[in-house]
N, C-alpha and C positions, 0 to 999 in steps of 0.2 A: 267446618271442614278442616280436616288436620292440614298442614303447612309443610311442605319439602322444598329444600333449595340446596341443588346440586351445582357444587364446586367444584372446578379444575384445577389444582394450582403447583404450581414448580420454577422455583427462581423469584418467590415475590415476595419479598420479604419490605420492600421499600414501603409496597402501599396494602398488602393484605390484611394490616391489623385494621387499618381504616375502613376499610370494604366490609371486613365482617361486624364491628360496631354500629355499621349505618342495614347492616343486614338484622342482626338481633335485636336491635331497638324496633321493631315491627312485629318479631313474632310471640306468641304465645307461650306459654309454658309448655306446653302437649307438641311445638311444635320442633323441629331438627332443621340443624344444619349440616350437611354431607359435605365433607370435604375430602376428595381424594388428589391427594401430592405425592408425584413424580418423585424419587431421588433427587435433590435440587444440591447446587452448589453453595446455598446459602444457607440463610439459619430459616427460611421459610416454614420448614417441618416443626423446629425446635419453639418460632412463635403459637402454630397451629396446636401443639400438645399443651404450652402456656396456658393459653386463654380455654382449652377445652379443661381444662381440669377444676378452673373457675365454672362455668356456666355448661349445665350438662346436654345443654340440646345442641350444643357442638359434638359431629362426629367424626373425626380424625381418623382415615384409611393411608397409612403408607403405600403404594401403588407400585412396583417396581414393571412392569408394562407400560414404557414413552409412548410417548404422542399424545396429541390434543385429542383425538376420535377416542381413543381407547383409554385415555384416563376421565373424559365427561360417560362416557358408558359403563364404566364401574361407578361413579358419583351416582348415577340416575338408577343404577340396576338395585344398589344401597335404598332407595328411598324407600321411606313407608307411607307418604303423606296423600290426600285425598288430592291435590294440585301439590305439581312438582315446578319449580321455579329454576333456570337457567340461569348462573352467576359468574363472570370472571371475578379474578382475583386482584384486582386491579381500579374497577371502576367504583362508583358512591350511590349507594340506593339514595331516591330520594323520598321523602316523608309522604307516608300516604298511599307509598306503593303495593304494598303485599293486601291492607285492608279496602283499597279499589277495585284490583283485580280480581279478588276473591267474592265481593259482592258481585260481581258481573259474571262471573260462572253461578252465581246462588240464582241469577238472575236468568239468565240463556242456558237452560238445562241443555242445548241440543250444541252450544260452542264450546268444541271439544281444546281448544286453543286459543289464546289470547299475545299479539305484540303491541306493546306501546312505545312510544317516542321518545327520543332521547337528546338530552345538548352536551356539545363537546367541552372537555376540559384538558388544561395542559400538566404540565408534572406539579405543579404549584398550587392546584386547581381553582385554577384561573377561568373563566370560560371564555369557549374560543366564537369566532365569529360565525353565525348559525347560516347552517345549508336549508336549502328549500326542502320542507318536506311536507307529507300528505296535511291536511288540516279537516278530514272529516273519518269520524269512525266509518270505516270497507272492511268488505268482505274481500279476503285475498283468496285467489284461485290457484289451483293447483298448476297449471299452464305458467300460470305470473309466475310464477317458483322456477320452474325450468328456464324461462326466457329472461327473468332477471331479479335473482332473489330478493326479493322486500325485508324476509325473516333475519335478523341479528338475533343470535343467538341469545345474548346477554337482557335482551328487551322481550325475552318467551317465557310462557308457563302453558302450561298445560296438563290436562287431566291425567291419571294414573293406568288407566284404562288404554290411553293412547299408546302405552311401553311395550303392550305386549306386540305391536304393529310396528315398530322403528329397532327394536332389542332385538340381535345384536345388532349395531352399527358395521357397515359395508366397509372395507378396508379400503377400497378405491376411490371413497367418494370426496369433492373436494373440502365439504365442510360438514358437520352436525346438523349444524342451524336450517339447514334448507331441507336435509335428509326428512329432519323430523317432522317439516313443516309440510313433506309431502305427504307423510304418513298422515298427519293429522286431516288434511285438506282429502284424502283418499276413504275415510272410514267418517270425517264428522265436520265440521265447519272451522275453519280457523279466520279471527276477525281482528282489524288494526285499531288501536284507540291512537288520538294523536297525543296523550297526556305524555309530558316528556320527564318519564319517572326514575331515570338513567341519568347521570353525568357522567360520560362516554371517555375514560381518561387515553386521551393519544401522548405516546412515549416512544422512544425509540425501542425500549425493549418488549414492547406487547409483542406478546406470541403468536395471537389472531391476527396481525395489523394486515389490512382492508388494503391492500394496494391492488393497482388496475394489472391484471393481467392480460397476457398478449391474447392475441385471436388465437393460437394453436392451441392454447390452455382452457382457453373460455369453451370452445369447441368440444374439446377434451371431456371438461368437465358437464356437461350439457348431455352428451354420450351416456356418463354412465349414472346422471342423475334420469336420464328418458327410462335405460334399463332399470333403475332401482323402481322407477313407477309399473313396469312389467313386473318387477318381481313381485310388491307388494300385492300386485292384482291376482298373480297366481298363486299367491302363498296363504291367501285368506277369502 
């Protein structure tokens, strides 16, 4: 199965070259890298064209449409791969990652989705002191999504098939990662490994960074993830 891995990136100049080194030491000749970069203040862009000119399953989209929603939705609209793989620009694949999860779709014809586990790292990439998290391969449910997203984006892949059910992304929703993980849970199975194939870099400049929002937000957002689950039902 071909290989796709859809990138977001804009402002990353610090740690992107590393991120995509630990991405292309896994994939195939046949297989792509998508990277679609914002307008960035930095030399991010100027790295991204660097390295793609050396190694041609790098592919380089200047994006000029902000935001986080609408530039990983030109990354993933870009892809041609049989499994699309979710990446920031920021964090460190770890060894073994793309060749396990692609056996387990070879394997569960009917798991339309795959999240695996992750450990945290600091700017030095140091690892940081590890949170409690699940320790058995589950099936995550679409309910569990709304009530408390399990999905990280950056720890998703998922089949090709799944795009034409989540494309385009909802301009109100508060993140990708849970959007797409409803669509997948709504048309086919999406399942958690606990293999922690992520080194999850926390920085002050990450652009996703995970902080607790208040009850009006969570609320908020709860809202128009319930409606996006109506939508997908009447749209398909």
């Amino acid at each position: 199965m071909k290989v796709s891995v859809a990138m977001a990136a804009y402002n990353g100049e610090k740690f992107i070259e590393k991120q995509i080194a630990s991405i292309l030491s896994q994939l195939g000749k046949e297989d792509e890298l998508v990277i679609s970069c914002n307008p960035s203040k930095d030399s991010t862009w100027e790295i991204i064209s660097r390295l793609s000119g050396s190694d041609q399953r790098i592919k380089p989209v200047l994006f000029e449409k902000k935001g986080v929603l609408k530039n990983f939705e030109n990354a993933i609209s870009l892809c041609s791969g049989d499994i699309i793989f979710l990446s920031d620009q920021d964090d460190i694949w770890v060894e073994g990652k793309v060749k396990r999860i692609v056996s387990l779709f070879d394997k569960y014809k009917d798991v339309g989705g795959i999240v695996h586990g992750y450990r945290n790292i600091d700017e030095r990439d140091l690892l940081l002191p590890e949170q409690p998290a699940a320790k058995k391969t589950r099936r995550i449910r679409l309910f569990e999504i709304i009530v408390k997203n399990p999905v990280q984006g950056s720890c998703l892949a998922f089949r090709r098939e799944i795009v034409k059910y989540v494309l385009p992304l909802p301009e109100k929703i508060p993140m990708h990662d849970s959007y797409i993980g409803l669509g997948i849970c709504k048309y086919s199975r999406l399942i958690y490994i606990p293999d922690p194939f992520l080194l999850y870099r926390s920085h002050s400049e990450t652009v996703t960074t995970r902080r607790h929002k208040s009850v009006p937000e969570m609320v908020k957002d709860r809202i128009w993830l319930m409606r996006s689950v109506l939508k997908l039902s009447r749209s398909r």
